[in-house]
VMD Tcl script that builds the backbone (N, CA, C; Angstrom):
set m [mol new atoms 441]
animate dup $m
set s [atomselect $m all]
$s set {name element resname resid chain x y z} {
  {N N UNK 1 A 0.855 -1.179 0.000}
  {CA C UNK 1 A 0.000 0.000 0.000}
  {C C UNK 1 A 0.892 1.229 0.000}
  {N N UNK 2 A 0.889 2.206 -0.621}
  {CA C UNK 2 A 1.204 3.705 -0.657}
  {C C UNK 2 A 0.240 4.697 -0.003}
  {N N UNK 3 A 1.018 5.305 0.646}
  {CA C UNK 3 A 0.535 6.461 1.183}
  {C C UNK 3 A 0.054 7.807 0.192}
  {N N UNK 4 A -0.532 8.738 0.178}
  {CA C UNK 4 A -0.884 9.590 0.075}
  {C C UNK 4 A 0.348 10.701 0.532}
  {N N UNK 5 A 0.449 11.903 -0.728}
  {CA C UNK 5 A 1.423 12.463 -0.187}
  {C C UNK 5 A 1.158 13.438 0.964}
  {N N UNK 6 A -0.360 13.606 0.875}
  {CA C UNK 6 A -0.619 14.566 2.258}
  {C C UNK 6 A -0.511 13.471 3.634}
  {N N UNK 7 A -0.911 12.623 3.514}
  {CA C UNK 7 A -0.621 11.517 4.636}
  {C C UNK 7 A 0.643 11.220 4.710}
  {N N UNK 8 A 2.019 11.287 4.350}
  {CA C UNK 8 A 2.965 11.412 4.206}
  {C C UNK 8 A 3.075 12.825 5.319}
  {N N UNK 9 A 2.971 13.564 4.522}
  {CA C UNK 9 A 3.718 14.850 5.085}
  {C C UNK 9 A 2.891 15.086 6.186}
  {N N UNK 10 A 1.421 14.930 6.758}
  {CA C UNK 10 A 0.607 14.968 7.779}
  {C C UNK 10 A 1.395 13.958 9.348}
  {N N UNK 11 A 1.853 12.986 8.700}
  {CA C UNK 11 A 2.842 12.079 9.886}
  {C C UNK 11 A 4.026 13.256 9.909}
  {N N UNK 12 A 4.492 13.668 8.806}
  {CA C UNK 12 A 5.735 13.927 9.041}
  {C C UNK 12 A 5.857 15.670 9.773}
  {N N UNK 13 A 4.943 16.394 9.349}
  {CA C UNK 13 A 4.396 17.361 10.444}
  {C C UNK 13 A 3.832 17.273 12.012}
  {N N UNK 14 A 3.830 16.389 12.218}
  {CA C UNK 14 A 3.367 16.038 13.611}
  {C C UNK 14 A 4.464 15.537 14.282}
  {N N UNK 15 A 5.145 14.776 13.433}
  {CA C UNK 15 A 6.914 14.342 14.487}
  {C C UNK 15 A 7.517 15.253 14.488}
  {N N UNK 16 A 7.305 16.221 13.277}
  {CA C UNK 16 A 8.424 17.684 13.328}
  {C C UNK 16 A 8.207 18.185 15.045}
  {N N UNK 17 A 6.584 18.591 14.812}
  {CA C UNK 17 A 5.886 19.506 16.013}
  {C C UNK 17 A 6.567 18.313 17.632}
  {N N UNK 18 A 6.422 17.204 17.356}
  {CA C UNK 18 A 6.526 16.564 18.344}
  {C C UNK 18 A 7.992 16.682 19.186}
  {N N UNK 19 A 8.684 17.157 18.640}
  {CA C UNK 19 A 9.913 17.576 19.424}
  {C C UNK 19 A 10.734 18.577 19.443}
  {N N UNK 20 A 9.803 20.013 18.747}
  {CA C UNK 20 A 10.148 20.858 18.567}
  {C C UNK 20 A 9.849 21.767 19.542}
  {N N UNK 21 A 10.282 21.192 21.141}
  {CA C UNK 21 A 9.835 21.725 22.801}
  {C C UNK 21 A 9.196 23.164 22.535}
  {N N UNK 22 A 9.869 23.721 23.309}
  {CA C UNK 22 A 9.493 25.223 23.435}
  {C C UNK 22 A 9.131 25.975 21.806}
  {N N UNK 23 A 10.389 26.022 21.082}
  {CA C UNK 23 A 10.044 26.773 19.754}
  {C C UNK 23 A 9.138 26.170 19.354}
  {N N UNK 24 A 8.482 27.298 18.221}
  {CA C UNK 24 A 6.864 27.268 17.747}
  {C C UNK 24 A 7.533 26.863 16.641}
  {N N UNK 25 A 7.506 26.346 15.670}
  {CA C UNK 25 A 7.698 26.816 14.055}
  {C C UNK 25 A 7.193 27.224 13.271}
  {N N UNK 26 A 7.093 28.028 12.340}
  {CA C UNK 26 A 5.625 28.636 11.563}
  {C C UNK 26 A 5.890 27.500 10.418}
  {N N UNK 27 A 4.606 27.561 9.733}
  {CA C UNK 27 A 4.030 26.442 8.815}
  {C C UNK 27 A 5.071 26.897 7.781}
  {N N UNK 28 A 5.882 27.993 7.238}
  {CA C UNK 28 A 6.645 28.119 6.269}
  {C C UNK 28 A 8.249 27.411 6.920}
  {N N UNK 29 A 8.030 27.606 8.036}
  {CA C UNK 29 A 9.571 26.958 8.250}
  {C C UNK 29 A 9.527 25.218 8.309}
  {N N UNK 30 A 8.113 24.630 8.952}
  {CA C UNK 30 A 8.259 22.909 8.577}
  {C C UNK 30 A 8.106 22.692 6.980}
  {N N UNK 31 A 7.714 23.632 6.362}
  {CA C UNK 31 A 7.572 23.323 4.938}
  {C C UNK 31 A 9.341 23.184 4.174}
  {N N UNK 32 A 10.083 24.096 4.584}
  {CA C UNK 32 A 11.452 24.266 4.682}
  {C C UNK 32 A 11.924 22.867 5.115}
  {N N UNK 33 A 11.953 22.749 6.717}
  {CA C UNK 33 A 12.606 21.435 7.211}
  {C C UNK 33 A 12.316 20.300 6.017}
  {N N UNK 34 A 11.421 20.454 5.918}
  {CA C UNK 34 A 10.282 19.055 5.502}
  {C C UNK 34 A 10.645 18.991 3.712}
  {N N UNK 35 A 10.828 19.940 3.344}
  {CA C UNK 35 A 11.207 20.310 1.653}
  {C C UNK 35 A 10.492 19.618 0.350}
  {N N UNK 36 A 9.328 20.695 0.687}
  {CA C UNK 36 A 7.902 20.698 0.630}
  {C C UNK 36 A 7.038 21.750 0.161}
  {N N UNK 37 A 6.520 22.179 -0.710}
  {CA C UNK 37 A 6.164 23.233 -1.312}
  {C C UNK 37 A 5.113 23.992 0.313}
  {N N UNK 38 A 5.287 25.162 0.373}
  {CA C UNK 38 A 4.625 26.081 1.323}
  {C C UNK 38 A 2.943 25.629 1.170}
  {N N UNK 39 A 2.825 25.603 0.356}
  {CA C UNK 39 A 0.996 25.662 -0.354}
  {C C UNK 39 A 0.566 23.885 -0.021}
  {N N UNK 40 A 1.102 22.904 0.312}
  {CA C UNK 40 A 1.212 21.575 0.362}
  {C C UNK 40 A 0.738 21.480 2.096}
  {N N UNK 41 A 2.325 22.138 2.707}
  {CA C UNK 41 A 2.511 22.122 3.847}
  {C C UNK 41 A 1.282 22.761 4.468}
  {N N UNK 42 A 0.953 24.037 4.032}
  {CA C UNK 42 A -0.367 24.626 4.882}
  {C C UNK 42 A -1.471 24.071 4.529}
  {N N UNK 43 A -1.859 23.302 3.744}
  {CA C UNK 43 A -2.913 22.846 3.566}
  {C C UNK 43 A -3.308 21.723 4.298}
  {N N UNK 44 A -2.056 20.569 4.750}
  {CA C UNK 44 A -1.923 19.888 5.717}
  {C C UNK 44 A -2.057 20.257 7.125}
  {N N UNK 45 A -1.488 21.138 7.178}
  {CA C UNK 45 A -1.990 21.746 8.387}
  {C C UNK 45 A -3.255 22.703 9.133}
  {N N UNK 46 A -3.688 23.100 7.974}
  {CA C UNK 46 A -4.900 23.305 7.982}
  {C C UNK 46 A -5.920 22.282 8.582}
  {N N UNK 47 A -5.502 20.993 7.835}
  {CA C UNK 47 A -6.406 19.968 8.146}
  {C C UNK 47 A -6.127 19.511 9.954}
  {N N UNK 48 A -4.755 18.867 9.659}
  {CA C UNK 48 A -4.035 18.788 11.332}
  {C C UNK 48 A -4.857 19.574 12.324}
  {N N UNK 49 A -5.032 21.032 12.142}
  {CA C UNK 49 A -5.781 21.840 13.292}
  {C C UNK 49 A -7.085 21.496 13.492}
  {N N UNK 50 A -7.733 21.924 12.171}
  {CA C UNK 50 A -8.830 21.453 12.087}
  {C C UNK 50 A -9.391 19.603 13.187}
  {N N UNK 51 A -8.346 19.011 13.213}
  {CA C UNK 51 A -8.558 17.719 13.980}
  {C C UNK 51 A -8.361 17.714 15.210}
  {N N UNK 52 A -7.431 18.636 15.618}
  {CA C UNK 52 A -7.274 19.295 16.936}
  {C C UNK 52 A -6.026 18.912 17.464}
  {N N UNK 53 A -5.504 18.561 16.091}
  {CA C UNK 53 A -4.018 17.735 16.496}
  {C C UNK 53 A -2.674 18.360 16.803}
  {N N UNK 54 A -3.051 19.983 16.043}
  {CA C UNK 54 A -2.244 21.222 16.258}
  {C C UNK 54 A -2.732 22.336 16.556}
  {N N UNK 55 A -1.958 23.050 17.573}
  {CA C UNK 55 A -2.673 24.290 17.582}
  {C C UNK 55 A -1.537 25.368 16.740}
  {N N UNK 56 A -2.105 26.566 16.286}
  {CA C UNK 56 A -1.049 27.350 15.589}
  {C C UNK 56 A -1.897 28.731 15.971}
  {N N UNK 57 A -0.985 29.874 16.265}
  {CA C UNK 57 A -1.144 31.156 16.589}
  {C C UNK 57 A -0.549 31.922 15.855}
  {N N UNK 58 A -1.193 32.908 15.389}
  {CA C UNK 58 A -0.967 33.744 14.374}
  {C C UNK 58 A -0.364 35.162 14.957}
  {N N UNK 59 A 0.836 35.634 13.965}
  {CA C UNK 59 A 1.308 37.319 14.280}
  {C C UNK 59 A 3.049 36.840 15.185}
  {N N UNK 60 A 3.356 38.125 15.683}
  {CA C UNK 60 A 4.596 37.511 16.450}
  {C C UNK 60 A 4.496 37.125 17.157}
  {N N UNK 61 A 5.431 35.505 17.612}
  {CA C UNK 61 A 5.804 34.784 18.526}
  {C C UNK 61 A 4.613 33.829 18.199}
  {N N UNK 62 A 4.044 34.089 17.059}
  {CA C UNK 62 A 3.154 32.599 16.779}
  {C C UNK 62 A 3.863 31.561 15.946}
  {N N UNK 63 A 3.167 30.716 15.721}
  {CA C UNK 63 A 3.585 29.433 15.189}
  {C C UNK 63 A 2.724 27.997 15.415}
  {N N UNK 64 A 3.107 26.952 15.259}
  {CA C UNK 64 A 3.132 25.661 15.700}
  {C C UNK 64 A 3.332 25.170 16.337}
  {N N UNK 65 A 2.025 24.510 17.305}
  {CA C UNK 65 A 2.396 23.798 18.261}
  {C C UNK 65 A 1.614 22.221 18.431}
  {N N UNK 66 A 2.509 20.862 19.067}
  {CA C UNK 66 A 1.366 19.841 19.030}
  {C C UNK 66 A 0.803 20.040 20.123}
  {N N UNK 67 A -1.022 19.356 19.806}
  {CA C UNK 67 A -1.928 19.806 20.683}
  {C C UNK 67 A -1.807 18.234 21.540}
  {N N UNK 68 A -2.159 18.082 22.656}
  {CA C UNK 68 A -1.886 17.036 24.032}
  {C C UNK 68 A -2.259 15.921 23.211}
  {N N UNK 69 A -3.756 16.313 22.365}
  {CA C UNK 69 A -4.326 15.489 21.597}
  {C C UNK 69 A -3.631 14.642 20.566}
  {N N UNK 70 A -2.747 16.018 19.428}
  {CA C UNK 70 A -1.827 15.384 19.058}
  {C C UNK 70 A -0.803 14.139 19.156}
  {N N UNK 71 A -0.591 14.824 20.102}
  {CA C UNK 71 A 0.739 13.374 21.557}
  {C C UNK 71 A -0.193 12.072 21.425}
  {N N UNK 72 A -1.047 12.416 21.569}
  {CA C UNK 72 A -1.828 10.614 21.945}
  {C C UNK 72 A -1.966 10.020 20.921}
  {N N UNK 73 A -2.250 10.840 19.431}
  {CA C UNK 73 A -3.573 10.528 18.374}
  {C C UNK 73 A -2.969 9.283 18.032}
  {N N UNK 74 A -3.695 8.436 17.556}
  {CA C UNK 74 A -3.808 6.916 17.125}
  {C C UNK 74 A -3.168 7.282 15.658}
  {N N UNK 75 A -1.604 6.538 15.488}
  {CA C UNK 75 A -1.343 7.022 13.799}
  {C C UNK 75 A -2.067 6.237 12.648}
  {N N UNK 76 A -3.154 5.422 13.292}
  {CA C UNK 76 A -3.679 4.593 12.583}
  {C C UNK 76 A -4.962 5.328 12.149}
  {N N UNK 77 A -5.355 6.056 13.006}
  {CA C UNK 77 A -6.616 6.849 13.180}
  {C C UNK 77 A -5.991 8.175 12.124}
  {N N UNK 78 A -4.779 8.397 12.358}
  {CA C UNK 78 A -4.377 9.963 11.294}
  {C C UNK 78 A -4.343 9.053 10.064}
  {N N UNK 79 A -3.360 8.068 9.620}
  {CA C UNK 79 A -3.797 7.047 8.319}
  {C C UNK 79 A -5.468 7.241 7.688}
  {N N UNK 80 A -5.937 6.613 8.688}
  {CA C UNK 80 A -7.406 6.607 8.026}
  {C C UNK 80 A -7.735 8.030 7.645}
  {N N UNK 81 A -7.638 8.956 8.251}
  {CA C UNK 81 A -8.312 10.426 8.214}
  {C C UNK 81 A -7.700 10.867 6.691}
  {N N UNK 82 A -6.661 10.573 6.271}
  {CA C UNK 82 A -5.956 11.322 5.483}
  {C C UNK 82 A -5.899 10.709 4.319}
  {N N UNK 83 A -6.239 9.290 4.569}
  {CA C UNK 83 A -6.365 8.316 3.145}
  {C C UNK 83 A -8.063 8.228 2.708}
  {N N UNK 84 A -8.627 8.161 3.875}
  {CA C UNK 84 A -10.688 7.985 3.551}
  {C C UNK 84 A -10.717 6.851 3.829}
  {N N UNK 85 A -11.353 6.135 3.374}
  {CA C UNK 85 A -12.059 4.582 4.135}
  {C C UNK 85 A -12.294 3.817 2.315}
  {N N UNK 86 A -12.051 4.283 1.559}
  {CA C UNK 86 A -12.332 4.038 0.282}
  {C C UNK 86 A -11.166 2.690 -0.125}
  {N N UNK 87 A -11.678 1.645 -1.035}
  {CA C UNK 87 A -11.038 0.575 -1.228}
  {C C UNK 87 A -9.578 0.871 -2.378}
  {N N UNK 88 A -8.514 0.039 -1.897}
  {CA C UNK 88 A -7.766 0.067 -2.615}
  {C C UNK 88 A -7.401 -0.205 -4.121}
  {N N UNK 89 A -8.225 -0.401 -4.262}
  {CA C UNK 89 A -8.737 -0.517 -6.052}
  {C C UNK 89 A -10.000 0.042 -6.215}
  {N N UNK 90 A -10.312 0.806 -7.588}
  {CA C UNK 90 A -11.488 0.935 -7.899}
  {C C UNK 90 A -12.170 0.391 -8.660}
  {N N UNK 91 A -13.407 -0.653 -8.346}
  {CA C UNK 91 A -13.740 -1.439 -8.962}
  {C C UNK 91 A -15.641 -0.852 -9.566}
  {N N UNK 92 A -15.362 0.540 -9.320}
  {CA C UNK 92 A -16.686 0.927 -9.665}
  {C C UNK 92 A -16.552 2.309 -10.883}
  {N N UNK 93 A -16.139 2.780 -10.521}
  {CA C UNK 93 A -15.593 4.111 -11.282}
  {C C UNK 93 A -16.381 4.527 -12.520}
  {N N UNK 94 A -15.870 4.841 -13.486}
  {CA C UNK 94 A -16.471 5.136 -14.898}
  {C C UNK 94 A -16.687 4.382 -15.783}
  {N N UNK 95 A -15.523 3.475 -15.475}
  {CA C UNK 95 A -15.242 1.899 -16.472}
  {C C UNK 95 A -15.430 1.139 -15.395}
  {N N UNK 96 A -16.492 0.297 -14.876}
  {CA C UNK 96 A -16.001 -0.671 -13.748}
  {C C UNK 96 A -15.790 -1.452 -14.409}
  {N N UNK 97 A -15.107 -2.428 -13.333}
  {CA C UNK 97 A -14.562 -3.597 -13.623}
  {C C UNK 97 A -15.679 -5.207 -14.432}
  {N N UNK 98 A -15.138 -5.519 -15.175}
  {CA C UNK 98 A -16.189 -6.441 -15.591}
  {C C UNK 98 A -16.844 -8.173 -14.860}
  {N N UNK 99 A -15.349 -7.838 -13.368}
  {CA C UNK 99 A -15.339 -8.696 -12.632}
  {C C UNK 99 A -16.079 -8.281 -11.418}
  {N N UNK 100 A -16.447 -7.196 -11.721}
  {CA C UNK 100 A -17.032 -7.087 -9.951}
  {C C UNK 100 A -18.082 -7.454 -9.228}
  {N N UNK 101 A -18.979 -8.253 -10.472}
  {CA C UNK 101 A -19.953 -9.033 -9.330}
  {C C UNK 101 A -19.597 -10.417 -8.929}
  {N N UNK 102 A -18.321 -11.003 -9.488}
  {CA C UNK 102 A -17.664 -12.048 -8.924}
  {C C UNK 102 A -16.215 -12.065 -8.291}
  {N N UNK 103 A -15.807 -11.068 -8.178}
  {CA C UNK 103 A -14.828 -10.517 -7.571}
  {C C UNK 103 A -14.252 -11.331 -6.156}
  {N N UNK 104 A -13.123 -11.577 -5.910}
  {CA C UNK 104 A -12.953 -11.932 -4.625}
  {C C UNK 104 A -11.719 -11.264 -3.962}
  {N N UNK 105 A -10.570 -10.575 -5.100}
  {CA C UNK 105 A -9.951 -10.102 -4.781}
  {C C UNK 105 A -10.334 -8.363 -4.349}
  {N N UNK 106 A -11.535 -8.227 -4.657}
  {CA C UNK 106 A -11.788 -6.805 -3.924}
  {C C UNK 106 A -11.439 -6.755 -2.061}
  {N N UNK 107 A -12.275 -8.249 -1.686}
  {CA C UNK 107 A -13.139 -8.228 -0.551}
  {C C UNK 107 A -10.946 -8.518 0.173}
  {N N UNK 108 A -10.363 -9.446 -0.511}
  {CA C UNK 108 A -9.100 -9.647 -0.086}
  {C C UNK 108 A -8.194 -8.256 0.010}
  {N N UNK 109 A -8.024 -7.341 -0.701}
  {CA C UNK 109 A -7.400 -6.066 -0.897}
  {C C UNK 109 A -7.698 -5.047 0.699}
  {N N UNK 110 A -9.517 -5.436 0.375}
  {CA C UNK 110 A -9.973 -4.246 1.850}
  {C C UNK 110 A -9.919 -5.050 3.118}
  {N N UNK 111 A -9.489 -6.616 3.482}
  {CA C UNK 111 A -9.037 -7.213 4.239}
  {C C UNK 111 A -7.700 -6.828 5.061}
  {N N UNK 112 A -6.611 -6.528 3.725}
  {CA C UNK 112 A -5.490 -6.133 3.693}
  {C C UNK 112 A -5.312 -4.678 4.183}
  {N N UNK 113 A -6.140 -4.163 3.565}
  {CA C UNK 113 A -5.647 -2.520 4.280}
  {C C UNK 113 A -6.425 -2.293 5.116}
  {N N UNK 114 A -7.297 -3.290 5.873}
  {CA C UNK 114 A -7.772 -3.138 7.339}
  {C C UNK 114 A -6.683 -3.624 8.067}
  {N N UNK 115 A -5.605 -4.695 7.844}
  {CA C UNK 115 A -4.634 -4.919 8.657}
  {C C UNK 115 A -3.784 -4.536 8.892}
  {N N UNK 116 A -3.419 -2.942 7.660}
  {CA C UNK 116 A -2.235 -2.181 7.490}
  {C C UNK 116 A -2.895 -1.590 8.148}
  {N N UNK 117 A -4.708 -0.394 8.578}
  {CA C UNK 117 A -4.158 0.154 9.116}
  {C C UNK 117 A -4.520 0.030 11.059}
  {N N UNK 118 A -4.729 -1.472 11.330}
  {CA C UNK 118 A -4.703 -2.019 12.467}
  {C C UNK 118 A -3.254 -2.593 12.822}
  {N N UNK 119 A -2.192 -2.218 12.152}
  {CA C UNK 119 A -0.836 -2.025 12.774}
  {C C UNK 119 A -0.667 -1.209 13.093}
  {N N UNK 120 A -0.812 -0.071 12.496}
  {CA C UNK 120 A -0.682 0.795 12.934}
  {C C UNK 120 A -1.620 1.897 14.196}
  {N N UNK 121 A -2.707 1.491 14.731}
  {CA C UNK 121 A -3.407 2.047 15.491}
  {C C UNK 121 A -3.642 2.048 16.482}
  {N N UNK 122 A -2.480 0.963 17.182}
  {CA C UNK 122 A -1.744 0.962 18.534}
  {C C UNK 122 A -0.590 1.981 19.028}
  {N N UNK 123 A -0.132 3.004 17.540}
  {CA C UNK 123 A 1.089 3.842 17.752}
  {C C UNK 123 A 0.391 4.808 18.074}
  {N N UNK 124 A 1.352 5.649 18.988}
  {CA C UNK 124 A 0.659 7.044 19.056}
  {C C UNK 124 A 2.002 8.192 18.225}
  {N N UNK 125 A 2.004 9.268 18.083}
  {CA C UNK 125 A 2.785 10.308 17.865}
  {C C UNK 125 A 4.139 10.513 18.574}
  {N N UNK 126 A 3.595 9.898 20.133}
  {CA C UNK 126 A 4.409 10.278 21.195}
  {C C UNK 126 A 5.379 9.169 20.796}
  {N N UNK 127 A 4.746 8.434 20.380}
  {CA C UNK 127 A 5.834 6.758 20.440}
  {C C UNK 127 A 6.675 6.690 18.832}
  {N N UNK 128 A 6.389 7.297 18.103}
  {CA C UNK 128 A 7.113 6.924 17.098}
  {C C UNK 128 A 7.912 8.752 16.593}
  {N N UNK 129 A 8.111 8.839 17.806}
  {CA C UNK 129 A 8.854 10.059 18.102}
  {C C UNK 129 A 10.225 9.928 19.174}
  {N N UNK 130 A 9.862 8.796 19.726}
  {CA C UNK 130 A 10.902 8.088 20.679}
  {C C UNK 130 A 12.106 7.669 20.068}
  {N N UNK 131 A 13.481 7.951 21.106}
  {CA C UNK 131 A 14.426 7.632 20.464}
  {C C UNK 131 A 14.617 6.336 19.932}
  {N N UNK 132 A 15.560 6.373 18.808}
  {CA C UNK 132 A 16.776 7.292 18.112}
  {C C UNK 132 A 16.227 8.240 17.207}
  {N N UNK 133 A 14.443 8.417 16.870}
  {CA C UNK 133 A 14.082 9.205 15.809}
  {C C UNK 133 A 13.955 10.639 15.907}
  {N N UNK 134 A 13.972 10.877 17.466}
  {CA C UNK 134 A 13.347 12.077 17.901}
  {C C UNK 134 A 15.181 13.064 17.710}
  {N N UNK 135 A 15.712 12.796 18.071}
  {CA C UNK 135 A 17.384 13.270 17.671}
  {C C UNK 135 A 17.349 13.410 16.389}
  {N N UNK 136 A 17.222 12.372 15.832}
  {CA C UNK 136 A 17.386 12.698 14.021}
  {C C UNK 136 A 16.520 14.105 13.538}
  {N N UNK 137 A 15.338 13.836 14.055}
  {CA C UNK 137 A 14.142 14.732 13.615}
  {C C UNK 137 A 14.749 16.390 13.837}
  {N N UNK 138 A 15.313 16.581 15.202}
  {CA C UNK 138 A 16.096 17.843 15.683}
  {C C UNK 138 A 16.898 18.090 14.607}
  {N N UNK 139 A 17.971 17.099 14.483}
  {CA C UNK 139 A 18.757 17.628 13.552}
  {C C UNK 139 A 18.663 17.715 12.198}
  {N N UNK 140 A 17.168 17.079 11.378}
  {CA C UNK 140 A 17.110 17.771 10.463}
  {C C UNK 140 A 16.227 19.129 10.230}
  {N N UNK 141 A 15.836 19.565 11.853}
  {CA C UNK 141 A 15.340 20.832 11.469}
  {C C UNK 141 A 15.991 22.166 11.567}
  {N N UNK 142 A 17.052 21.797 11.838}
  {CA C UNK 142 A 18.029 23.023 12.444}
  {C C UNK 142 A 18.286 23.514 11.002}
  {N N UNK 143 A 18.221 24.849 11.038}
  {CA C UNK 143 A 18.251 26.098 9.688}
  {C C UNK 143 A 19.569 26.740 9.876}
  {N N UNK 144 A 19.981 26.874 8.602}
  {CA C UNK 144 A 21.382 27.454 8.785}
  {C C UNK 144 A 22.240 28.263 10.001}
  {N N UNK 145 A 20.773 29.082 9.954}
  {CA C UNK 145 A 20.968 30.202 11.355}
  {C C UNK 145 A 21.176 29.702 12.788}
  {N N UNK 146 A 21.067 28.025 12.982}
  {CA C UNK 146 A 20.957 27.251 14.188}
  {C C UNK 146 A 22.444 26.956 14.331}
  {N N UNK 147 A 23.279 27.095 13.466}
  {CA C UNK 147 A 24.627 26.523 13.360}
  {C C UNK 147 A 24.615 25.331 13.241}
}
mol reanalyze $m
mol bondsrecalc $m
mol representation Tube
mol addrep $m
């Protein structure tokens, strides 16, 4: 299974936030870390808030922050949110398939990505932020100006 590139960068905005203590970052600077078009990044985050997973404050000394909620959220539960509930093949579309009223590999596919994302929905944010990743994550956000 492949991810979605906003589900991609939606995990990968939330580990940024997740160990980025005190400093806020504004949505143009994880777009930076993250190297990621600005217009991508805020739109993800748009959504993120909207879930209550970030909070962000606007003007000086605003920025990005993860919300408590964030820390806990089920990454199985952000998976689902960001992918939909929709089957991994489309067997209905414009052209459906000419197999789909005998189909068995549909029912096997949405078997499958119920188990991908029931691996994942025991993790939380907090946990797959735990070392050795949470060090790495620091050091790839440090901006020239960090030395």
């Amino acid at each position: 299974m492949r991810l979605l590139r906003s589900t991609d960068l939606a995990l990968r905005v939330l580990m940024r936030l997740a160990v980025a203590g005190s400093a806020s970052p504004t949505t143009r600077q994880v777009a930076e870390d993250m190297g990621v078009p600005y217009t991508h990044a805020a739109k993800v985050v748009a959504e993120l808030q909207h879930l209550g997973l970030v909070d962000a404050r606007r003007g000086r000394g605003g920025g990005l922050s993860l919300s408590e909620q964030g820390r806990d959220a089920s990454v199985g539960a952000i998976v689902r949110t960001f992918e939909g509930e929709g089957d991994v093949v489309e067997c209905e579309g414009t052209t459906p398939c000419p197999l789909n009223s005998g189909c068995r590999l549909r029912g096997a596919l949405r078997r499958a990505q119920e188990a991908f994302f029931a691996t994942l929905d025991p993790l939380t944010v907090r946990e797959i932020v735990a070392d050795p990743t949470g060090p790495l994550l620091l050091g790839i956000s440090r901006g020239p100006q960090d030395g």
